[in-house]
Every structure is written in C-alpha cells, then in structure tokens.
N, C-alpha and C positions, 0 to 999 in steps of 0.2 A: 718533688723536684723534677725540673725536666728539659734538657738537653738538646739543640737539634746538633748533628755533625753532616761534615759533608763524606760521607763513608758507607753512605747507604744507611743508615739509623738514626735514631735519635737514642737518647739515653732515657729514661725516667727512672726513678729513683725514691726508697723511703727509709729512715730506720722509726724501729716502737720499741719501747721497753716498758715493763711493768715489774712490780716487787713480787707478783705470784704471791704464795703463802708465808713469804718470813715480814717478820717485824719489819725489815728496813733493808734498800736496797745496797749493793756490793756490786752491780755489774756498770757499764759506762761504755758507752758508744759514739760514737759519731764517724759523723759522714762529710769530709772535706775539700771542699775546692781549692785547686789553686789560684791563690790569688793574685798572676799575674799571665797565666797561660791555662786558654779555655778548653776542658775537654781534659784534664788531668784532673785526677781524685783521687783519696785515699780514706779506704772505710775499714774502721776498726772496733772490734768488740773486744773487752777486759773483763774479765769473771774475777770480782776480788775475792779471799780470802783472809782467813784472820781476825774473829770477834767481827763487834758493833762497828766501830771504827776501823781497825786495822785494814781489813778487805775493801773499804774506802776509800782509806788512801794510798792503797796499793791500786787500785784502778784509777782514780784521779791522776797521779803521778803515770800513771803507762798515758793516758789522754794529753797531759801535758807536754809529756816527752815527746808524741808523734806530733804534736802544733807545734811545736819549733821546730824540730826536726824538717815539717815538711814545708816550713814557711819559707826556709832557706833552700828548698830544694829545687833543684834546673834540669827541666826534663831534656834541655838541648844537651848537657855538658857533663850531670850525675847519672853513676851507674844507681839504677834502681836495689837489684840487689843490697848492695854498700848501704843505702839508706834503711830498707827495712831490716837490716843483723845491727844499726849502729842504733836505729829504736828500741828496739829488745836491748842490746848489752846495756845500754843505756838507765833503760827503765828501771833493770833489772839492777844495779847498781844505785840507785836514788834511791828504791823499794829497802835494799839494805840498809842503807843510812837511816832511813824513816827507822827501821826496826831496831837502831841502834839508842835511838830518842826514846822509845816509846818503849812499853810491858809487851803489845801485841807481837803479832808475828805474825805480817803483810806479806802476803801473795798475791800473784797476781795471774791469770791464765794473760795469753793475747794471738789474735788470729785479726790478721790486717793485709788487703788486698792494693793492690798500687795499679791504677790506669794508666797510661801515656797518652798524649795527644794520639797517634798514632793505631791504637788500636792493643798497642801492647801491655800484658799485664807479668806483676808479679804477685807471689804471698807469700807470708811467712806466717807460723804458728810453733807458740808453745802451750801445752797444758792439752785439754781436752775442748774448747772454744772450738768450732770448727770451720772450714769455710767449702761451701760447697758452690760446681760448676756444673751447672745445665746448660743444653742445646735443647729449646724447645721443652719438652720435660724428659730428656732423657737425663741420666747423670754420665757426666765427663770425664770427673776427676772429684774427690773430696780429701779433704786433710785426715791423717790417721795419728787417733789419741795418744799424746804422752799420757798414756793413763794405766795399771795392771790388768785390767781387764782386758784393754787390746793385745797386750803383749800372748795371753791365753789364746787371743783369737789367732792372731799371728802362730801360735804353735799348734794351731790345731784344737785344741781341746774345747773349746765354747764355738757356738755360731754369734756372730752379730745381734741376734734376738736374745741367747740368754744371757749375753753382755747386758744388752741395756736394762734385764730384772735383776743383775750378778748383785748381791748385797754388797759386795766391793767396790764397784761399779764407780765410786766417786775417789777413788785413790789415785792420784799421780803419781806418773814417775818423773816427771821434771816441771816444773813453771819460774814465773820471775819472784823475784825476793828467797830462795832456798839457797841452802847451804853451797850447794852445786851450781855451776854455770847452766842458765836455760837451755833448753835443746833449742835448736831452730831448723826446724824443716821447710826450706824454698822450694816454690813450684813459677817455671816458667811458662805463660803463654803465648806464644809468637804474635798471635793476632787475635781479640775476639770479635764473634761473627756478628751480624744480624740477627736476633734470636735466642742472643749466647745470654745467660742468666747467672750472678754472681750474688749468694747469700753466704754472708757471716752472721755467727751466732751461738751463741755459750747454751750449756748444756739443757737447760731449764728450759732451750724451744727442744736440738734435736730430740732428746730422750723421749721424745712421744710421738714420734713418726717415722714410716720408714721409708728409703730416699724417694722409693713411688710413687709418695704421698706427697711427697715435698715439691716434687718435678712438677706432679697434678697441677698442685696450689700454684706453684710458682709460675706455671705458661698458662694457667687457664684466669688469671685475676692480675688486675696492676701491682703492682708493688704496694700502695698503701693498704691496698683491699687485701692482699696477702698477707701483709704484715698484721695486718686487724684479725683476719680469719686465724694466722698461723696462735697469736699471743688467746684469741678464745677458747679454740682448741683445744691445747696446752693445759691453760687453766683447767678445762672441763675432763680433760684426762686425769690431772693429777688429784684428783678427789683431794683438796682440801690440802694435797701434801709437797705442795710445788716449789720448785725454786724460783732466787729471781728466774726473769726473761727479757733478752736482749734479742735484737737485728739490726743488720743491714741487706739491703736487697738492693742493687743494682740490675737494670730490663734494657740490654738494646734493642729497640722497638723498629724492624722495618721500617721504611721509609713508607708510607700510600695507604698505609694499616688504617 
C-alpha cells in the first residue's frame, strides 16, 4: 500500500502473517483506512490465546471491535486517545462474554497505532504484542511488556537478552478477556517525520531480533520486502519451534526518494 501526503512524504505500507510452527493460527491483524478522510489509519496486531479456538476468537473479536470502532471515528472532532482505551475496554469485554458461552478461556494481547491526517499519532497496548518507533533505523520509542519477565528487567535482575531465553518468558501480567481489567499503556507522537518508521507485532516476530536488527531491516527494505525478510528470519531462527507471526509496518518515505 502506498500513500502520497502533501507533508513531505508519502506513506507505503504492508502487514504479513504466518502460523510459524503451531497447528493453526491465533494472531490477526490489519491495517486500516479511513473510509472517509485520506491520510488516517489504524494498524493493529492481536496474539490470541486460549486452545484451538478460544485464541481465535479472542483475536477476531479485538479486529472486530477496532472496524467499528474506527468506522465511526472523526479525526476533525474525536479525541484519539478516547478511541483506542474504548477498543481495548471494549474488546476486552466481548472476549468475556465469548468466555461465558464457551469451555475455552479467550485472551487476547493487542498493540494498535492510530495516524491522524496531520501527521499525529497515538498507541495503545496490552499483553506483550509490541509496537516499535524508528527514525531511519534508529529506535525512538517501543512499548514495554505486560509480561513477568519485563517486570525482572524493570527491577534489575535480567537484561533484555536473558529475557527473551527466560523459560517464563511467555507469562503475562495483564491482557484482554482475564479476570482483571486490561492494562493500557498510551504513547503520544506530536508529529511523525519523514523517515519515521512504525511496526506492530506480536511476539512470534520480536523474540528473534534485537531492535538493531530490526532498525537495519526496517530503513534498509520496503515494507513488504521487510515484512517477507522479517516472517523468514523468524522462522529460520525458531528451529522448528515457532510461534504464530504477525505485522504491521508502516514507512514515510521522503518525498524525491
């Protein structure tokens, strides 16, 4: 997908997903236009949980919720914020209901970014789904895990590296459909740049690179070409033992490039 603005950039744009090593996939993505004001998007990745089905439809239902959600959404007159905590409570509330119907026990991660005409962004995440912010291939900004393992990192006791071997490594401390209200950690961007690079993406890509690697990929290939290179990777890291793999990657591409 590919975008021109009058802002100095153009946008291009790609999500890929694959099932990596399980039976059957649980993550769900997309990448959305508004459908009546050009130059607003909103891309989100959902890592379900919960059995065969369960984790299914606990990601389906968070996909569901942000397309209505953002169908009705007006970038002249809604506060952004307000939209992505009312997708989450949301979600997270249907994901319940589903779990009231069913044996399983539906979770859901979710990490979803929000464009403005304008140039301005937001995001919100819960669970360990992450969403990361490059200038060029440097890193910006990235979401930090509702997970136990970051909590270790956060006090010291692990680095970042033996997080991502930690055998606990896949525990949460909050996502949608649990007993507990979702966490929801917002990050605002006043403006992104020319250059400025925006990937979401559940744990089954980050767990196999580190943000260096991801900068590299992400300023040195387009967006589909990164998305192809990143889900190969991955796979060839994970000998055989991988999870699903989800992305979005959003590129504003210079103007004259």
């Amino acid at each position: 997908m590919a975008t021109s603005s009058s802002k100095g950039y153009r946008i291009t744009a790609s999500t890929g997903i694959h099932k990596g090593d399980r039976e059957y996939q649980q993550d769900q993505i997309a990448l959305l236009t508004h459908h009546r004001v050009q130059g607003c998007m909103l891309g989100i990745v959902a890592d379900g949980m919960g059995g065969r089905s369960g984790g299914r439809k606990a990601s389906d239902q968070v996909m569901m919720t942000a397309r209505q959600l953002f169908e009705r959404y007006s970038p002249d007159n809604d506060d952004p914020p307000s939209l992505l905590k009312q997708i989450v409570t949301e979600a997270h509330l249907v994901i319940k209901l589903t779990a009231i119907s069913s044996e399983q026990e539906p979770h859901s991660t979710l990490a979803a970014f929000l464009i403005n005409p304008d140039g301005e962004c937001h995001w919100v995440h819960a669970g360990d789904s992450r969403i990361y912010h490059y200038h060029q291939n440097r890193l910006v900004k990235r979401t930090m895990d509702h997970s136990y393992v970051q909590t270790l990192v956060d006090a010291g006791q692990l680095t970042e590296e033996e997080a991502n071997v930690h055998p606990q490594s896949n525990i949460l401390m909050g996502c949608l459909g649990a007993d507990d209200d979702p966490p929801m950690d917002l990050h605002y961007i006043e403006r992104l740049e020319p250059g400025d690079i925006l990937m979401a993406c559940s744990d089954g890509v980050w767990h196999y690179f580190s943000p260096q690697e991801l900068g590299s990929v992400l300023s040195s290939l387009s967006p589909r070409e990164a998305t192809e290179f990143l889900i190969e990777k991955a796979r060839a890291r994970a000998h055989g033992g991988g999870d699903n793999l989800s992305l979005v990657i959003v590129k504003l591409e210079p103007l004259g490039r």
